[in-house]
N, CA, C and O atoms as a MOPAC input file, in Angstrom:
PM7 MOZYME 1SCF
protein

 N     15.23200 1    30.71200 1     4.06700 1
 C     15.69100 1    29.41000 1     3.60700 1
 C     14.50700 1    28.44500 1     3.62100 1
 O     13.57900 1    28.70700 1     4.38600 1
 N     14.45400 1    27.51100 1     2.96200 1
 C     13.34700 1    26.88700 1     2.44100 1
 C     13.36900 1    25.72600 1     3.61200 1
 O     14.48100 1    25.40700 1     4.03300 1
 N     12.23300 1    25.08900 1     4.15100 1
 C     11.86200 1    23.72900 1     4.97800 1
 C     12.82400 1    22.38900 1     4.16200 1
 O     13.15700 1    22.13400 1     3.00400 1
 N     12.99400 1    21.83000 1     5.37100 1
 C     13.72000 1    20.96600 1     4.80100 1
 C     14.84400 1    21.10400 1     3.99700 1
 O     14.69200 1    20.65000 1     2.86300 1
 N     16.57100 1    21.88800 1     4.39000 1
 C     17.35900 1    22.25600 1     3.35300 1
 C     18.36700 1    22.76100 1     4.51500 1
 O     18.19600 1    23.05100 1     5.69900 1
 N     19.44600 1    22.73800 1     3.69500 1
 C     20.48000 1    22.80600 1     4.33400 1
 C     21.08600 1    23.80900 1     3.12000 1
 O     20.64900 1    23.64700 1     1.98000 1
 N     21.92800 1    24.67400 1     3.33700 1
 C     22.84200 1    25.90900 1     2.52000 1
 C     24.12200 1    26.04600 1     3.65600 1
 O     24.09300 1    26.02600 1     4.88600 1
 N     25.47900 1    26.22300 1     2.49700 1
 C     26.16400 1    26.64700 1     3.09000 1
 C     26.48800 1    28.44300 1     2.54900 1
 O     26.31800 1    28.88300 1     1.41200 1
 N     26.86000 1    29.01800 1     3.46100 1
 C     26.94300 1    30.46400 1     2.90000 1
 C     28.56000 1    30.53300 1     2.43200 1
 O     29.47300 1    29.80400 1     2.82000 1
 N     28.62500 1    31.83100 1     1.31400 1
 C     30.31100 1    31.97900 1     0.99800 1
 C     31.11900 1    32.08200 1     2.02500 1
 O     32.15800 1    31.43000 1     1.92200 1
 N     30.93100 1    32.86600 1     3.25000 1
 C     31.69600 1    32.30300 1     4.46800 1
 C     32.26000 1    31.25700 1     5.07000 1
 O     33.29200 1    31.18800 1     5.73800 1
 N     31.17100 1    30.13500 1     4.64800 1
 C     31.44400 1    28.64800 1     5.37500 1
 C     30.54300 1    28.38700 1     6.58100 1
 O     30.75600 1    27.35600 1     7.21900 1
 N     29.32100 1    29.40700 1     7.06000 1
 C     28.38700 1    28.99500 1     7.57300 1
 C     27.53100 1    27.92100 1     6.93600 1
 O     26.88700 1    28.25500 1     5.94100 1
 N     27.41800 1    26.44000 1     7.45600 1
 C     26.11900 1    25.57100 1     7.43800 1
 C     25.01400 1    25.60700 1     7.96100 1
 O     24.65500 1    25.07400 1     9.01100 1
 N     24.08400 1    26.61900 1     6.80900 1
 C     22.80200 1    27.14300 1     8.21900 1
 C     21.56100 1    25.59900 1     7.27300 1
 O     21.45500 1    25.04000 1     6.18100 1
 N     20.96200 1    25.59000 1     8.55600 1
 C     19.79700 1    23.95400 1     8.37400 1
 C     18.49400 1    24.76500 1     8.63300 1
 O     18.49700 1    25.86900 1     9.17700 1
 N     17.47600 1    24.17500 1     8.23300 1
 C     15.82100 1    24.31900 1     8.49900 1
 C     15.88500 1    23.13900 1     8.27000 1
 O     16.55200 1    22.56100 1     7.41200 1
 N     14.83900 1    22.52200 1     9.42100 1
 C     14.82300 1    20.77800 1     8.97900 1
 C     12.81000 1    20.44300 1    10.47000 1
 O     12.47900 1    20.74400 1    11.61700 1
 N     12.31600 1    19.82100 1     9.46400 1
 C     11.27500 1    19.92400 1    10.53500 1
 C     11.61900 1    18.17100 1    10.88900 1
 O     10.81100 1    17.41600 1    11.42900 1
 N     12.49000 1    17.93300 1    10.60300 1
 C     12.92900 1    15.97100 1    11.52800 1
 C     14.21800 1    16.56700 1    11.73900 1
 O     14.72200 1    17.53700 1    11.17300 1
 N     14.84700 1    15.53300 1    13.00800 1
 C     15.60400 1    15.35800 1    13.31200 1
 C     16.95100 1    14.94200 1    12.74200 1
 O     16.81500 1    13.73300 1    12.55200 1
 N     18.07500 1    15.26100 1    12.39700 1
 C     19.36700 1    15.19000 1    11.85400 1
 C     20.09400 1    14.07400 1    13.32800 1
 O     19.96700 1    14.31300 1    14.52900 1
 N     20.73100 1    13.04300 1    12.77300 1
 C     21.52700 1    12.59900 1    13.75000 1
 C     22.73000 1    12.02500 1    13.22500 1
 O     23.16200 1    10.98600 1    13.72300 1
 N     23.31600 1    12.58500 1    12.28000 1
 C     24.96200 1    12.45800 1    11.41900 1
 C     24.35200 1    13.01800 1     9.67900 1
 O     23.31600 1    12.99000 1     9.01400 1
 N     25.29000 1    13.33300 1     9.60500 1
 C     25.63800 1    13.88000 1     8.31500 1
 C     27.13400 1    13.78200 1     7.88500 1
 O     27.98800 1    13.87700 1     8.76700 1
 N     27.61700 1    13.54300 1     6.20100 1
 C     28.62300 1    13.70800 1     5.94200 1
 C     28.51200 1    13.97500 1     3.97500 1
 O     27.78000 1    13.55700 1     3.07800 1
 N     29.57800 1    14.80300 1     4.06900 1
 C     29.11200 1    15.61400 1     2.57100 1
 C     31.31400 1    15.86400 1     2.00200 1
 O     32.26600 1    16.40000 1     2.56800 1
 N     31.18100 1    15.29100 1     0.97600 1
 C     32.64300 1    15.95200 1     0.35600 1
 C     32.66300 1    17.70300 1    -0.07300 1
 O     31.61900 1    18.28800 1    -0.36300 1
 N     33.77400 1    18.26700 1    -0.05700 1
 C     33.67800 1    20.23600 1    -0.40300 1
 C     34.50700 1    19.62700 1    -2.04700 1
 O     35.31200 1    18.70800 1    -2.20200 1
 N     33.96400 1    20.47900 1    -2.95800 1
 C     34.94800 1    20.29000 1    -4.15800 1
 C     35.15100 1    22.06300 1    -3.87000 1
 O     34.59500 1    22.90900 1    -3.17000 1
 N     36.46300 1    22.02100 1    -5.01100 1
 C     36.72200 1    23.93300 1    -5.18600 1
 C     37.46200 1    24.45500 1    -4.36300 1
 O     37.94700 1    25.52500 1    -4.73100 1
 N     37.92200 1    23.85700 1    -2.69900 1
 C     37.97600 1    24.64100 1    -2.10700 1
 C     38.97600 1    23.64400 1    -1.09500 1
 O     38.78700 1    22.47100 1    -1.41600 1
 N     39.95600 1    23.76200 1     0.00100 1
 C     40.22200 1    23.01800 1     0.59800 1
 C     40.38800 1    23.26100 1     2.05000 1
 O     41.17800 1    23.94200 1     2.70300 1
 N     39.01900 1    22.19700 1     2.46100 1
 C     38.57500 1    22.48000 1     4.62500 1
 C     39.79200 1    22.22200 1     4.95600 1
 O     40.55400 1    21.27700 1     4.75000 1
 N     39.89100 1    23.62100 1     5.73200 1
 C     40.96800 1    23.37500 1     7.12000 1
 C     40.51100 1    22.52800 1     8.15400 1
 O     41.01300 1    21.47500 1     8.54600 1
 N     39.15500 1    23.31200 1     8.68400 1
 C     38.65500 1    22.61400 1     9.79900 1
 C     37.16800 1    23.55700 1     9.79200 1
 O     36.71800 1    24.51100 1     9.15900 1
 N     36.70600 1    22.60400 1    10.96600 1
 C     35.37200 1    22.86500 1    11.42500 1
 C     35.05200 1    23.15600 1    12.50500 1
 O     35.48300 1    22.45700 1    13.42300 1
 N     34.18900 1    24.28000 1    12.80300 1
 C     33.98000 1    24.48600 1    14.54100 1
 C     32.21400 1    24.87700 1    14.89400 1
 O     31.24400 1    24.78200 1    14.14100 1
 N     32.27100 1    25.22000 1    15.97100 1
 C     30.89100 1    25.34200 1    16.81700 1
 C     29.93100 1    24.68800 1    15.77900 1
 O     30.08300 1    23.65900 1    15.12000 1
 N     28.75300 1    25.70200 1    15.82500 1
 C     27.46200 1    25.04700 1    15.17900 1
 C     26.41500 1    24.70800 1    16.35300 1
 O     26.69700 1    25.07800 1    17.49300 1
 N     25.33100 1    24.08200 1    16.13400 1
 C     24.67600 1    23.21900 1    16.85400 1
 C     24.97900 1    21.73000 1    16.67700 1
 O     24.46800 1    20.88200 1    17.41000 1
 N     25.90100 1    21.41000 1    15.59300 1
 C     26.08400 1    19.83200 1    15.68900 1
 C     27.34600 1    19.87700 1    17.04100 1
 O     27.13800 1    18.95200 1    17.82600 1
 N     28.39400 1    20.62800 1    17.38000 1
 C     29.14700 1    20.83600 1    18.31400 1
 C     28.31300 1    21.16300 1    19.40600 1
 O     28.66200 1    20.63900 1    20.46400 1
 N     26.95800 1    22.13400 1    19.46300 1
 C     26.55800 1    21.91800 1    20.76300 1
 C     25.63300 1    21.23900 1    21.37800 1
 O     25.25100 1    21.41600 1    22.53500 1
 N     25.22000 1    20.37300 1    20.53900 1
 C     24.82900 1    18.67000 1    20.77500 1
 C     25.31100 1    17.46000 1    20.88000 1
 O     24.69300 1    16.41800 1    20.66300 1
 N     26.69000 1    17.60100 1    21.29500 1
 C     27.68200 1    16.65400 1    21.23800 1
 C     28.27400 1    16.04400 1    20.48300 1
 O     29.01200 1    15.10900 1    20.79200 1
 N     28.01700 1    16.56000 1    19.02600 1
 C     28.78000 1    15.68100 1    17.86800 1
 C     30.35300 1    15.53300 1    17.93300 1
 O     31.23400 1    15.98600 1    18.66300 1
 N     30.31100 1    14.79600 1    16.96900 1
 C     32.06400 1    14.53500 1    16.57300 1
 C     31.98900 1    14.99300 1    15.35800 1
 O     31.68800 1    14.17800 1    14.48600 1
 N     32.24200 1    16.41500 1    14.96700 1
 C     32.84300 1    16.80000 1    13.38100 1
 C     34.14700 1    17.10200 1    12.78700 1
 O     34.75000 1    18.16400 1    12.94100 1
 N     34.49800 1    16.21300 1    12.17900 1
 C     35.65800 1    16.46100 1    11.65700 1
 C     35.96600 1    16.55800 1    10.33900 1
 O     35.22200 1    15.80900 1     9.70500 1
 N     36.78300 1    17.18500 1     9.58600 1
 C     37.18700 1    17.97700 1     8.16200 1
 C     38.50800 1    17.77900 1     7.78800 1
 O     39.52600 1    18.28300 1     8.26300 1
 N     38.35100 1    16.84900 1     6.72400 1
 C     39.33600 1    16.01600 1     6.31900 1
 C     39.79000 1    17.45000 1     5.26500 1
 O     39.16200 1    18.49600 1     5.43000 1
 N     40.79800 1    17.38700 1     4.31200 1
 C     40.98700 1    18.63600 1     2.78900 1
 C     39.76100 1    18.53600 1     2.44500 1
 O     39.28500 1    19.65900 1     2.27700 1
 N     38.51000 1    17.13100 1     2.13400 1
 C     37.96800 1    17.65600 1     1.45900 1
 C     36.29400 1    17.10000 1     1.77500 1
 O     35.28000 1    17.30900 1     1.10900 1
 N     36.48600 1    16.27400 1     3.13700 1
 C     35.14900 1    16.02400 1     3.66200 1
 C     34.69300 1    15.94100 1     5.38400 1
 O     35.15300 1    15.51600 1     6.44400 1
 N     33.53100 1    16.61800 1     4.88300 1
 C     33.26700 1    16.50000 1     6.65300 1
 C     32.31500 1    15.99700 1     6.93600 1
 O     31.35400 1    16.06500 1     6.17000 1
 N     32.23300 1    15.29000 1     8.17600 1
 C     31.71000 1    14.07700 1     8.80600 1
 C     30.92400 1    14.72100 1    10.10100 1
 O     31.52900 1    15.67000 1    10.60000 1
 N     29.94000 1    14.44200 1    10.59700 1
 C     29.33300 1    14.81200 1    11.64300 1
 C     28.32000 1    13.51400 1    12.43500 1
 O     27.40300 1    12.93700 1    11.85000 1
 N     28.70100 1    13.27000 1    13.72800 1
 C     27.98000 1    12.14300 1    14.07000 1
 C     27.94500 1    12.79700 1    15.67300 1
 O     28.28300 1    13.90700 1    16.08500 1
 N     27.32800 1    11.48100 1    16.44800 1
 C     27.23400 1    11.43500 1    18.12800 1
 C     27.63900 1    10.42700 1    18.65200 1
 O     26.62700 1     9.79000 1    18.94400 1
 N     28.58700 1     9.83100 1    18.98400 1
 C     28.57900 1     8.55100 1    20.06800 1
 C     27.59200 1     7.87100 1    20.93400 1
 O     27.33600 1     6.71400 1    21.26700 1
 N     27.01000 1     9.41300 1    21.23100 1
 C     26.16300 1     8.84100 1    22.48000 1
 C     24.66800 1     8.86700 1    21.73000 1
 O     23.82500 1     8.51200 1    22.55400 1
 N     24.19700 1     9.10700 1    20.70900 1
 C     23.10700 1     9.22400 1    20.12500 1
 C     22.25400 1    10.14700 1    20.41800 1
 O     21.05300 1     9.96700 1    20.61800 1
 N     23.04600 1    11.53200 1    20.46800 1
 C     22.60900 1    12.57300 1    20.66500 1
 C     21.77100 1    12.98300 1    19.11800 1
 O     21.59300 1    12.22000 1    18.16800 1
 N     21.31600 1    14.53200 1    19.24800 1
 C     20.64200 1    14.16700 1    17.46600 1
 C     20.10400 1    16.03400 1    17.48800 1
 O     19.65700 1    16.58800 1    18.49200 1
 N     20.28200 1    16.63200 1    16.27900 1
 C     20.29600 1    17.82300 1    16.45100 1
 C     18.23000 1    18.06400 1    16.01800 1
 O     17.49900 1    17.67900 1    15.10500 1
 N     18.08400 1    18.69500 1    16.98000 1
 C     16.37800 1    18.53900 1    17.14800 1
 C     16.08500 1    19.26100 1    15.73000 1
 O     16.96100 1    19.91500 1    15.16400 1
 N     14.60600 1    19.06900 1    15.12600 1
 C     13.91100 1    20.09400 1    14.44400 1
 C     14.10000 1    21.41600 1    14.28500 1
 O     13.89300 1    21.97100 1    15.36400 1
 N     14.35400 1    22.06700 1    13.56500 1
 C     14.54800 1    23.54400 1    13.48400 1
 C     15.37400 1    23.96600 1    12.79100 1
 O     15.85700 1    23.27200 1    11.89600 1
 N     15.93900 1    25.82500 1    13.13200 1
 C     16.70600 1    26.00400 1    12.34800 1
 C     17.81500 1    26.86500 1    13.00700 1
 O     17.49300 1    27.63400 1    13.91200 1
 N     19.00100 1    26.78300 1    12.63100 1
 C     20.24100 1    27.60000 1    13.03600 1
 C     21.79800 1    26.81500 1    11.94800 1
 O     22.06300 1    26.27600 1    10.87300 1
 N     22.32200 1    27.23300 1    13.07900 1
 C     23.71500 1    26.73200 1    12.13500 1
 C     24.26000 1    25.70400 1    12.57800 1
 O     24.67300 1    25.49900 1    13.72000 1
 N     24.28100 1    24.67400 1    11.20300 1
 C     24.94300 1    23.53200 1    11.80100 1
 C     25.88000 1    23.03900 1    12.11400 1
 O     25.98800 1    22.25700 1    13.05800 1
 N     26.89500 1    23.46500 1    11.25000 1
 C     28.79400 1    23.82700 1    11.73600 1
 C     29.27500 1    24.86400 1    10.94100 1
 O     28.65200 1    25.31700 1     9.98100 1
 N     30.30100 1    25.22800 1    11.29100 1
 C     30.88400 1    26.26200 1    10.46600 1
 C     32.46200 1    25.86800 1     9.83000 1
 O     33.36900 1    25.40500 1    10.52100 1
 N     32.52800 1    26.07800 1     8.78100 1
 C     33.51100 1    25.37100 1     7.69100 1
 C     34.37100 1    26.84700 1     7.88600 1
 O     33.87100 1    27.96100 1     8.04600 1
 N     35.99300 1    26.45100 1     7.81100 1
 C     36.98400 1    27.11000 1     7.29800 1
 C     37.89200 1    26.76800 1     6.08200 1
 O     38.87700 1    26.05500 1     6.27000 1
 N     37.73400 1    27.02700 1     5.40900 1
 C     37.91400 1    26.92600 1     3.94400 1
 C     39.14800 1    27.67800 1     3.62300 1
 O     39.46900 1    28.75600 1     4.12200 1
 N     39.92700 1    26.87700 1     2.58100 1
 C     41.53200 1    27.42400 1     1.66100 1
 C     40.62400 1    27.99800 1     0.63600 1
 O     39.64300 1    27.27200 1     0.47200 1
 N     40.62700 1    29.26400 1    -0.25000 1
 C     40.51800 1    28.97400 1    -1.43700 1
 C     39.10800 1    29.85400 1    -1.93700 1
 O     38.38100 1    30.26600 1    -1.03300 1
 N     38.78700 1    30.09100 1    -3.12400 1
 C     37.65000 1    31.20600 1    -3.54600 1
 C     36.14300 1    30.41800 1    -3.19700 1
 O     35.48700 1    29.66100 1    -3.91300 1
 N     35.84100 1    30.98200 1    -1.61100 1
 C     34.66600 1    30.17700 1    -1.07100 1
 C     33.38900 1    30.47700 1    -2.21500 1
 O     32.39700 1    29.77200 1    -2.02500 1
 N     33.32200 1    31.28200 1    -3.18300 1
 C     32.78100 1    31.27000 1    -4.02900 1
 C     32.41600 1    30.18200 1    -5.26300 1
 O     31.36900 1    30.07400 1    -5.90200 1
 N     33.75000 1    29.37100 1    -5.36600 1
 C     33.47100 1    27.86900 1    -5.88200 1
 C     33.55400 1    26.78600 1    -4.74400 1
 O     34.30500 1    25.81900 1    -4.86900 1
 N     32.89200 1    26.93900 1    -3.80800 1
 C     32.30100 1    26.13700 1    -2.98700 1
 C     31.39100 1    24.82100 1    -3.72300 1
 O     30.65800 1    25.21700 1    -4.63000 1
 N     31.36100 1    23.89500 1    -3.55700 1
 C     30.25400 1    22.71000 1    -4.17600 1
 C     30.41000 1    21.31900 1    -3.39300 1
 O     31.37000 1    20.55600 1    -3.49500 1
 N     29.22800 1    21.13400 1    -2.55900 1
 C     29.23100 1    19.86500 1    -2.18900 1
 C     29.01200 1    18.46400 1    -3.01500 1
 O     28.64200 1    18.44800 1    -4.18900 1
 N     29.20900 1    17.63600 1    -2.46800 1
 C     29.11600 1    16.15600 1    -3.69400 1
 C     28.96400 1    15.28800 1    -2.29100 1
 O     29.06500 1    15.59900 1    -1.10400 1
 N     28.62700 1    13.85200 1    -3.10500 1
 C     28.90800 1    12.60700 1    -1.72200 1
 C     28.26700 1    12.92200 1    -0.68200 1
 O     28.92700 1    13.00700 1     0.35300 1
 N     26.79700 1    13.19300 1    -0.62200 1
 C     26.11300 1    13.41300 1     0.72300 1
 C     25.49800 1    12.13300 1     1.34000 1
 O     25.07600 1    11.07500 1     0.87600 1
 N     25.58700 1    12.51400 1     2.22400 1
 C     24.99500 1    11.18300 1     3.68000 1
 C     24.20200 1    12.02200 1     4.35800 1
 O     24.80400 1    13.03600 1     4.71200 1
 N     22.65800 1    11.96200 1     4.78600 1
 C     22.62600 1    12.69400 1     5.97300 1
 C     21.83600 1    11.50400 1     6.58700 1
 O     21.85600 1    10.62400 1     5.72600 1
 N     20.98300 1    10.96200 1     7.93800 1
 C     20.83100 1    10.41800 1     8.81200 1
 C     19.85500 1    10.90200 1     9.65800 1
 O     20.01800 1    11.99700 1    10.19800 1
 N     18.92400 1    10.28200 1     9.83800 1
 C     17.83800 1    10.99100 1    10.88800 1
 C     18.53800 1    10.08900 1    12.27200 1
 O     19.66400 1     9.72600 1    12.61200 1
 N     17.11700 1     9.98800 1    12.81500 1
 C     17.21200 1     9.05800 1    14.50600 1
 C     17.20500 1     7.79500 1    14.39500 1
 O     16.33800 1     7.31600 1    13.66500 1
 N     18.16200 1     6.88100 1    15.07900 1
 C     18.46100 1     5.35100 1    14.78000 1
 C     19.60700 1     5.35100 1    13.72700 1
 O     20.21600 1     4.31500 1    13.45900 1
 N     19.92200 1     6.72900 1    13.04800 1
 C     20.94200 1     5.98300 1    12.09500 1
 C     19.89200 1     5.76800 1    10.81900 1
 O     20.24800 1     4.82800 1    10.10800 1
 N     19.09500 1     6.20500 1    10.52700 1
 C     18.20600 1     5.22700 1     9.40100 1
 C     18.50800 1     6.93200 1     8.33100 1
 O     18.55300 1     8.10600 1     8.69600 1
 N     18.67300 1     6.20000 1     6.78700 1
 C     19.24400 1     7.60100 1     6.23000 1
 C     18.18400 1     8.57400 1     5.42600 1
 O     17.52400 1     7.74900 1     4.79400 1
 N     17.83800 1     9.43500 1     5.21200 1
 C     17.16800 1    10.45000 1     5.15300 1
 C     17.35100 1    10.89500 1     3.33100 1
 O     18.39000 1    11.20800 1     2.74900 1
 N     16.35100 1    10.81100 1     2.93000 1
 C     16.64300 1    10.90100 1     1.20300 1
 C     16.88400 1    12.72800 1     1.20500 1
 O     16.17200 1    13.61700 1     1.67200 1
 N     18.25100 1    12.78800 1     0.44200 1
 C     18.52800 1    14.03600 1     0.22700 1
 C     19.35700 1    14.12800 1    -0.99500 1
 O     19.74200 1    13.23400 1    -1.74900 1
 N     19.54300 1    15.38100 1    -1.02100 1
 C     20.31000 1    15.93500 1    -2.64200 1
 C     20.80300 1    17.12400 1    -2.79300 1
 O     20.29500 1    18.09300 1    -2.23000 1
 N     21.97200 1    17.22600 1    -3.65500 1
 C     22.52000 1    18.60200 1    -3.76400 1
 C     22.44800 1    19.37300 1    -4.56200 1
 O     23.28000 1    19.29400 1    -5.46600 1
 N     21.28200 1    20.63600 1    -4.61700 1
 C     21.45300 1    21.63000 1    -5.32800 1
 C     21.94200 1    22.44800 1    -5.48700 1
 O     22.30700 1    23.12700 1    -4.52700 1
 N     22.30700 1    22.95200 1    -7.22300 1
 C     23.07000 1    24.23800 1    -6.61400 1
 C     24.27600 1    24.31800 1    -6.27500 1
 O     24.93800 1    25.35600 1    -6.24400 1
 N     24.65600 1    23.18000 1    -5.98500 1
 C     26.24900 1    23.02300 1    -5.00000 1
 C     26.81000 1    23.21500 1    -3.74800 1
 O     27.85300 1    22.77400 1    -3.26600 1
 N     25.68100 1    24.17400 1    -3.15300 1
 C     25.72300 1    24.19000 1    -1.79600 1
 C     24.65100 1    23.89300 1    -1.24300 1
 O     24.99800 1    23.76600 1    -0.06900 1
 N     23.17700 1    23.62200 1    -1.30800 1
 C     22.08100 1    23.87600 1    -0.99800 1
 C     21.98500 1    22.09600 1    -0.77700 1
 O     22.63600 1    21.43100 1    -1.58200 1
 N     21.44300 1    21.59000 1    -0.04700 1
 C     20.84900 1    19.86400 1     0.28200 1
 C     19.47800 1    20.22400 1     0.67400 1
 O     19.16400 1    21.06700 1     1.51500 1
 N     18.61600 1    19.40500 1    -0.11300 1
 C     17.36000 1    19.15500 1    -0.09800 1
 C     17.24100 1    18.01300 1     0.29000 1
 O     18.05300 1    17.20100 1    -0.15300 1
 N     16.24700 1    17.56600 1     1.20300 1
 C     15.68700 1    16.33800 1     1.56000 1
 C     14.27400 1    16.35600 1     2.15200 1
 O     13.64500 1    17.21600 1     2.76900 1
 N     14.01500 1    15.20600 1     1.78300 1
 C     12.53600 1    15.32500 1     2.56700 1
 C     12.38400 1    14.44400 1     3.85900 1
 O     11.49900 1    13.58900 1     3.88900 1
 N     13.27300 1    14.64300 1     4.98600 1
 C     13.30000 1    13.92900 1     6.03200 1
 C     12.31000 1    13.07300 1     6.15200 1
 O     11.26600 1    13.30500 1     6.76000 1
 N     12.60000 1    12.00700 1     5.55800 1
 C     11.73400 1    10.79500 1     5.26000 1
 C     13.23100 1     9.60200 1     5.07300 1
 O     14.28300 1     9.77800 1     4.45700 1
 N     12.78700 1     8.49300 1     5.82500 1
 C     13.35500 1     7.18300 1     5.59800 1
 C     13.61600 1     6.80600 1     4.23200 1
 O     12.64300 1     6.73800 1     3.48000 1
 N     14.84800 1     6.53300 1     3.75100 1
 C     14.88700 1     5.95800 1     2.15100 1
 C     16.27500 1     4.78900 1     2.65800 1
 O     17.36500 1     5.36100 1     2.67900 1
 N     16.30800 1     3.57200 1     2.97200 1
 C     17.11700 1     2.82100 1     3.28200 1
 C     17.66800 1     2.56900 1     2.33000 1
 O     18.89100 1     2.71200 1     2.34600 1
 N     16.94100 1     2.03600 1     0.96300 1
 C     17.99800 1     1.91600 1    -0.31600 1
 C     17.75900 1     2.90700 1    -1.56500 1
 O     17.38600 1     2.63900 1    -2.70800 1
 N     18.16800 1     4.39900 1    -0.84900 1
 C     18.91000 1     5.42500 1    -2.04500 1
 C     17.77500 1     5.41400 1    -2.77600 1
 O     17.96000 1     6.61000 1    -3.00200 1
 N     16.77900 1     5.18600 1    -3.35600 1
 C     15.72600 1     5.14400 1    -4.42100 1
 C     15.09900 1     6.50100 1    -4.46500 1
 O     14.31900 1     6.56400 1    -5.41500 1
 N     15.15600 1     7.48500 1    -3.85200 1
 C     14.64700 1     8.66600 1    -4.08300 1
 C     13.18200 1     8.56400 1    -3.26800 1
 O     12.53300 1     9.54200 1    -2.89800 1
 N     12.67800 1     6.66800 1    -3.00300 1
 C     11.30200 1     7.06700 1    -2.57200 1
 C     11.71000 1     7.02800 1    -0.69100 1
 O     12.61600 1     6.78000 1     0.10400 1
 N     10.16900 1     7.50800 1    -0.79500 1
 C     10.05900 1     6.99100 1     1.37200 1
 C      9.75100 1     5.98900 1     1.40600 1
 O      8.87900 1     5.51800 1     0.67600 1
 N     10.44000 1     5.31600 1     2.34800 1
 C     10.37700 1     3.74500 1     2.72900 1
 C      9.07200 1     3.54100 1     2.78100 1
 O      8.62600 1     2.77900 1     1.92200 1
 N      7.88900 1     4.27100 1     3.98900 1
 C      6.79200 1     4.47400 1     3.84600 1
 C      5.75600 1     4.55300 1     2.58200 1
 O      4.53700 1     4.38000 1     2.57200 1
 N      6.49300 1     4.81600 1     1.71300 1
 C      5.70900 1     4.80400 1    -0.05900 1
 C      6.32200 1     3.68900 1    -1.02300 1
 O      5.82600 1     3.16300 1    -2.02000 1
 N      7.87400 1     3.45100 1    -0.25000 1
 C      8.28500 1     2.30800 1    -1.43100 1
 C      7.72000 1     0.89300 1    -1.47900 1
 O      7.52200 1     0.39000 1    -0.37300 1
 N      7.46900 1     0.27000 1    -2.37800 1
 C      6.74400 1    -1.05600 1    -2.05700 1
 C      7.33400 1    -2.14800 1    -2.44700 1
 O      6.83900 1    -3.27200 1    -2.53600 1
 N      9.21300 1    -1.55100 1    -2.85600 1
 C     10.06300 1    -2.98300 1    -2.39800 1
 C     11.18900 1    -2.09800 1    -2.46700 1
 O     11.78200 1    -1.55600 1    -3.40000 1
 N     11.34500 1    -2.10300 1    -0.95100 1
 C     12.76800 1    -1.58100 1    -0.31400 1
 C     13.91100 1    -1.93000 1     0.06900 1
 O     14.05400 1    -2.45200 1     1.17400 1
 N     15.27200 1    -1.64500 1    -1.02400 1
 C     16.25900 1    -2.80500 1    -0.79900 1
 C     16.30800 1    -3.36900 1    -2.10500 1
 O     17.29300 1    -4.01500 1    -2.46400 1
 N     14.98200 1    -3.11300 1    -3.10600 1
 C     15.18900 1    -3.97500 1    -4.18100 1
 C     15.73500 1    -2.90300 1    -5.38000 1
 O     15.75400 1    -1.67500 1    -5.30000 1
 N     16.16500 1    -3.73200 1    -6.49200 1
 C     16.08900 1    -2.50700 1    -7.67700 1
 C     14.76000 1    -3.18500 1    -8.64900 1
 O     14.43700 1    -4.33600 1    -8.94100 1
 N     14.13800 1    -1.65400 1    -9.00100 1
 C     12.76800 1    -2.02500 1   -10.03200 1
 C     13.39500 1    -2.38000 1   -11.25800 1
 O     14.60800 1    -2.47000 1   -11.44900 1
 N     12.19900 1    -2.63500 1   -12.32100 1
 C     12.76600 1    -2.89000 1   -13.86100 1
 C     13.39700 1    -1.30200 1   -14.23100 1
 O     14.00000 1    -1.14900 1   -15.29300 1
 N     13.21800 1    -0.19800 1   -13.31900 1
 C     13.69400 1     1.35700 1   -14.01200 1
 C     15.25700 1     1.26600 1   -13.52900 1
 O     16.09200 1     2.06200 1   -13.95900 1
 N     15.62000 1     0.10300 1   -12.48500 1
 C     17.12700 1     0.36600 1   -11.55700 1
 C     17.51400 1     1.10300 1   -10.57000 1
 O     18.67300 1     1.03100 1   -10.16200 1

């Protein structure tokens, strides 16, 4: 699996490679309808994940935060031909809460470049040179 990326498998494994820190994530399932969600490493870092029919949410209260690396991040139980699996509506979140520019390929696959993007622009806060604003492109 590629640096920086998240895949879910036809099973409903969420396996992550991430060289920053994850500290909430939340993504809608189209195709398919979540029962529920269990273990992972977001469960054994103290998260709160929960799986609505058709979205799941992953956070910490206490500002716990799932370190660098790679394993599985929750595991999805799914109604339905996990084969049309497709995520939409992604959120993911580094440390502080500050959100992490990412994207969905593929339909299951999230790419990001764990980098700060506060307003959605695709750039790193670190490279954008007006953040919060919209350019003449929008």
């Amino acid at each position: 699996m590629d640096a920086n990326s998240v895949h879910v498998t036809s099973d409903g494994m969420v396996l992550y490679n991430t060289d920053s820190a994850i500290a909430g994530f939340q993504f809608d399932v189209d195709g398919v309808t979540l029962l529920g969600s269990s273990g992972g490493d977001a469960i054994a870092n103290g998260f709160t994940v929960s799986a609505s029919a058709s979205t799941v949410l992953g956070f910490s209260f206490t500002g716990s935060v799932i370190t660098a690396g790679s394993g599985t991040l929750v595991n999805l139980e799914v109604e339905g031909d996990a084969s049309a699996f497709c995520m939409s509506n992604l959120v993911v979140s580094g440390t502080g809460g500050v959100s992490l520019s990412a994207l969905v390929d593929n339909c299951n696959t999230i790419i990001y470049s764990g980098c700060a993007d506060e307003d959605g622009d695709g750039i790193c806060d670190d490279e954008d040179d007006c953040i919060g604003q919209v350019d003449d492109c929008g």
